[in-house]
N, C-alpha and C positions, 0 to 999 in steps of 0.2 A: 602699694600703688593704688592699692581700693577699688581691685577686680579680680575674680575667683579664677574664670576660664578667658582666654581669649580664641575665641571663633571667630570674631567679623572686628574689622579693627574699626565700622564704623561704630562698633559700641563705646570704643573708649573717647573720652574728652581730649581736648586739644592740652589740657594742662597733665592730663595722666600720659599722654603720649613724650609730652617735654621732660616728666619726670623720667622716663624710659631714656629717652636723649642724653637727660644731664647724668644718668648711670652710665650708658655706655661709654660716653667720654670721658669721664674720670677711667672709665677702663681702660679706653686705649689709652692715655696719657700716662696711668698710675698701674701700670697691669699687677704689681706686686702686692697691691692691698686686698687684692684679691684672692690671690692663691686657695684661698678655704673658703671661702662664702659659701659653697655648699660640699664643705666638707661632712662626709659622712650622708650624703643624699642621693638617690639613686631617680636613674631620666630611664623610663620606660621608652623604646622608641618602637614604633606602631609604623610602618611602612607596608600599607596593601596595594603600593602603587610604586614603578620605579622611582629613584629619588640620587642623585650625586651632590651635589652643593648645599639642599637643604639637609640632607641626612649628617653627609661630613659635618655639615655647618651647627648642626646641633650638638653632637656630639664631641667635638671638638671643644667648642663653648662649655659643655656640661665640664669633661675632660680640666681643663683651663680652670674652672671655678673650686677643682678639689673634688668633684663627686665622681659620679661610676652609671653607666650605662646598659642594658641591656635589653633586649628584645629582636628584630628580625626586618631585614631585608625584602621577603618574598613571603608571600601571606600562606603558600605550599606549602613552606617549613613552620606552621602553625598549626592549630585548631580549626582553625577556619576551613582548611580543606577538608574536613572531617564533617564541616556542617553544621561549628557551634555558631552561635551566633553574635552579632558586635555588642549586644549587653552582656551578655557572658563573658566573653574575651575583656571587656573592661573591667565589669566586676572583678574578677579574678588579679587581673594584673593590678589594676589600683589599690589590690591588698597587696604586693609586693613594693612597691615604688612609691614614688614623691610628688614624681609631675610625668604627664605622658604626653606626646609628642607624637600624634598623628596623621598620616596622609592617608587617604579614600580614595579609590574614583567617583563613590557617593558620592552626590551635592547634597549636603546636611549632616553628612555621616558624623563630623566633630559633634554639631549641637545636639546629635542623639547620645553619644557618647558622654558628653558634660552631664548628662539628666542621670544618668547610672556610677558614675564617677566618684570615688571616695579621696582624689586628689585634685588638682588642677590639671582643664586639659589644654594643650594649646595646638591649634588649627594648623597643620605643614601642609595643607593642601584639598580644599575636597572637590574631589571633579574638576567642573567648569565654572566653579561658585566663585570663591574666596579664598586669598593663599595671604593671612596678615603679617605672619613675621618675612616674608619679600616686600611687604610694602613698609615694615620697619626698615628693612635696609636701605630701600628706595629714597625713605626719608634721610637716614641717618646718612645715607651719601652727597645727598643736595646739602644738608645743612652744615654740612665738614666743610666740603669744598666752596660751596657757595656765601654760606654763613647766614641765609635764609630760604626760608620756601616760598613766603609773601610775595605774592607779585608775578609768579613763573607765569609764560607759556608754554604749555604741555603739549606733543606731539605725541598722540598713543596709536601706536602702529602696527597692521598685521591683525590676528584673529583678533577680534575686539568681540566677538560673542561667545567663546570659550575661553576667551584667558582671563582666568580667575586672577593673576598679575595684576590687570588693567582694572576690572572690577573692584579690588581692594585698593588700589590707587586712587580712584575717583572716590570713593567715601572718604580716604582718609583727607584727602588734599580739599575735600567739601570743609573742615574745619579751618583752615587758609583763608586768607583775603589777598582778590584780586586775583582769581586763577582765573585759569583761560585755555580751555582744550580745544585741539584738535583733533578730531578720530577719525582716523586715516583706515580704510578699510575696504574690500570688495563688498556690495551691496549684503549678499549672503551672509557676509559675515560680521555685521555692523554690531552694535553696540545691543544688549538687550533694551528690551521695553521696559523691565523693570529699573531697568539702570535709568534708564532715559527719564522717568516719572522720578527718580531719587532727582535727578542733576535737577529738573524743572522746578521739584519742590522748595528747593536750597536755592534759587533764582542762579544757578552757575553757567560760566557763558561757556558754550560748545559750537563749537561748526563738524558739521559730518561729511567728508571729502572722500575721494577716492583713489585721488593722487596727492603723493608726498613731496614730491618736488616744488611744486607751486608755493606751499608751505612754509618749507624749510626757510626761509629767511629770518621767520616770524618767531621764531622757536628758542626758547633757552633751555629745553629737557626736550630732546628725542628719545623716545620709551618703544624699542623695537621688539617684538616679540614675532615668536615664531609661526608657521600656520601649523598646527596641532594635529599632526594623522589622526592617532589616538585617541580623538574627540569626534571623528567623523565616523557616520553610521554609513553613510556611499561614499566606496571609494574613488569613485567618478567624483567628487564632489571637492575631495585632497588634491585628482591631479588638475582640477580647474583650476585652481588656487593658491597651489604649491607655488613658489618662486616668483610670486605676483610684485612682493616689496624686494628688493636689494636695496642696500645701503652700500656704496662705494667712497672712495677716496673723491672723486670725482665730484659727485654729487653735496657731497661736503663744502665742496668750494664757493657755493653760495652760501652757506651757515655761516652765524655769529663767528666770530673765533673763540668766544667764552661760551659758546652751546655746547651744552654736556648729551654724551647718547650712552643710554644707559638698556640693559637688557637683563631679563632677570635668567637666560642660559636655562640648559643649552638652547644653542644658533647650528641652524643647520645650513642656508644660504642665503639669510637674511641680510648677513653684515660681511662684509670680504675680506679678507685678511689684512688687504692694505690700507684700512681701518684702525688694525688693531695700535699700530704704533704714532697716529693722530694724538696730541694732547688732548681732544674732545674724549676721545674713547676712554669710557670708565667703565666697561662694565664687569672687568675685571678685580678692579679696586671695591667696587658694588659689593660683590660676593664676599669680601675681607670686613668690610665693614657689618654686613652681615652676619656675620658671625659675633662682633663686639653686641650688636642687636640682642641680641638672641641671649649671651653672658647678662646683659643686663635684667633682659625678660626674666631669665632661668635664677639670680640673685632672688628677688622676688616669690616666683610662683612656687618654686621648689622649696622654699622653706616656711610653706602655708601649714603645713599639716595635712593629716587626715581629717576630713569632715565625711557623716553620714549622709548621700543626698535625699531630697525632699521624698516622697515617696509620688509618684503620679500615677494617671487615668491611664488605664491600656486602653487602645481605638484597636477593636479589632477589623477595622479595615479600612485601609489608605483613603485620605481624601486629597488626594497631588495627583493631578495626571499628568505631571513632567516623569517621562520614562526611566531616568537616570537619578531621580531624588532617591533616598535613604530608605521613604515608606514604604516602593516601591517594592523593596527585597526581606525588610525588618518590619514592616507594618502591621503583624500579627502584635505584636505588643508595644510600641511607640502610640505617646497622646497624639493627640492630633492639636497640633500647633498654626495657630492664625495670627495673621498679623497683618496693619494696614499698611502700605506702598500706595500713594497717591489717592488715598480714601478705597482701594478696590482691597480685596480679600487676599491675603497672597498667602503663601505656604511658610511658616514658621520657622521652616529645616532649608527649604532651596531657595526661597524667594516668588516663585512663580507665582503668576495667576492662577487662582484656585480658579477652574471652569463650573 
């Protein structure tokens, strides 16, 4: 597919992303030609953050393809409680395995990982950054049911400054013609600046609102997400915010009737139950397709081989003052990575404005 790692899915092209598409769908349609595609390959899976849907969803896929899986749920039951560190723990595992399959709470912790990696790595999640194989399912669920992406209005709803969800959404859906978001959010919790300087650069049209109702008419993808505890440094700040979106049956009844609401889960009182059995409500079928995603990714990346990575420059001292980036904790020995966002400096690993 003529790419090593995927970390940000705004790096891949809109013709590698279709290629990923037209894999997956010969999967679901043909799943028997499959059975061994990575037979005899093994999926490291790297979980230093909880995970149910993406974790299943990887392993399962691998599972499905003929290969074999191991690695750890809880980073306790690791090295890492010990104090080694994420080049270590890569080095080490990417001499056992194929492809490794990583969740953070870092913002960048994948793209530090890829720099030490002797396999292919792919992103399950870092922080508040970038989550790409949810924004493959995201895709591959619009384009099943709908049979395009061209043209949507996007309703993105709920934490819009820590959901790595919505952030990989907006890159990806940047490759589209004719998009059109909504970002529905409390002011606090709005969309980053760095997002905002991407959407401007790409000329893509956004409105930033703070009620979803008013909205709702306009919409043929409602993208609900949740408000993220987990992500908040004051807890004063989760219960301001907590419960602020509901999605009801109710509220629905102004929507399209072909409006899809879609959530990349878990919902904790975003969406109501009596939702759930709406022909709108997908977000269940989201997570199935999801998985077909990810068979197709894993066809691909897991049977790249071993390669030795490039050798790089150790920075022995961070230059990110985002609290929660990678260099933060690992930046005794990580380069120091630049890169432009709207001609300003930003950080290589999380994005941010370098100060």
């Amino acid at each position: 597919m003529g790419f090593r790692h995927l970390i940000d899915f705004g790096d891949l092209t809109r013709a590698q992303w279709e290629r990923i598409y037209s894999r997956a769908e010969e999967i679901m349609d043909h799943p028997a030609d499959y059975l061994d595609a990575c037979r005899g390959r093994l999926e490291a899976s790297l979980f230093f953050e909880p995970s149910t849907r993406t974790n299943f969803s990887f392993q399962t896929a691998m599972l499905r393809l003929g290969g074999t899986v191991f690695g750890f749920a809880d980073p306790k039951s690791s090295s890492t409680a010990k104090g080694e560190t994420l080049k270590d723990t890569i080095k080490m595992v990417s001499a056992y395995s194929d492809v490794i399959v990583m969740r953070n709470p870092r913002e960048g912790a994948a793209k530090a990982a890829s720099l030490y990696s002797e396999v292919p790595v792919i992103n399950a999640g870092d922080g508040g950054h970038m989550h790409p194989t949810q924004t493959m399912a995201d895709l591959t669920t619009i384009t099943r049911l709908r049979g395009s992406v061209d043209g949507i209005t996007v309703g993105l709803c709920g934490d819009l400054k820590n959901g790595r969800t919505v952030h990989s959404l907006i890159k990806a859906l940047a490759k589209f013609e004719g998009i059109k978001f909504y970002l529905i959010s409390p002011r606090e919790l709005a969309i980053p600046e760095y997002m905002r300087i991407f959407m401007r650069e790409r000329g893509m049209w956004f409105a930033e609102v703070t009620g979803m109702e008013p909205v709702i008419p306009m919409l043929d993808v409602l993208y609900m997400t949740r408000i993220q505890r987990e992500r908040f440094i004051d807890p004063l700040e989760y219960e301001r915010n907590k419960g602020i979106y509901v999605l009801s049956r109710r509220k629905l009844e102004r929507a399209k009737p072909e409006m899809m609401v879609l959530h990349p889960l878990p919902r904790v009182d975003e969406i109501t139950v009596d939702v759930d059995d709406d022909p709108r409500a997908q977000y269940f079928e989201q997570a199935r397709y999801g998985m077909y995603a990810r068979m197709a990714l894993l066809t691909d990346l897991a049977n790249q081989g071993h390669q030795k990575p490039e050798p790089v420059e150790i920075c022995t001292k961070p230059v990110c003052s985002n609290p929660n980036c990678i260099t933060r904790t690992e930046g005794g020995y990580l380069p120091a990575l630049v890169k432009k966002i709207g001609g300003r400096d930003c950080c290589g690993y999380c994005d941010k404005e370098l100060k």
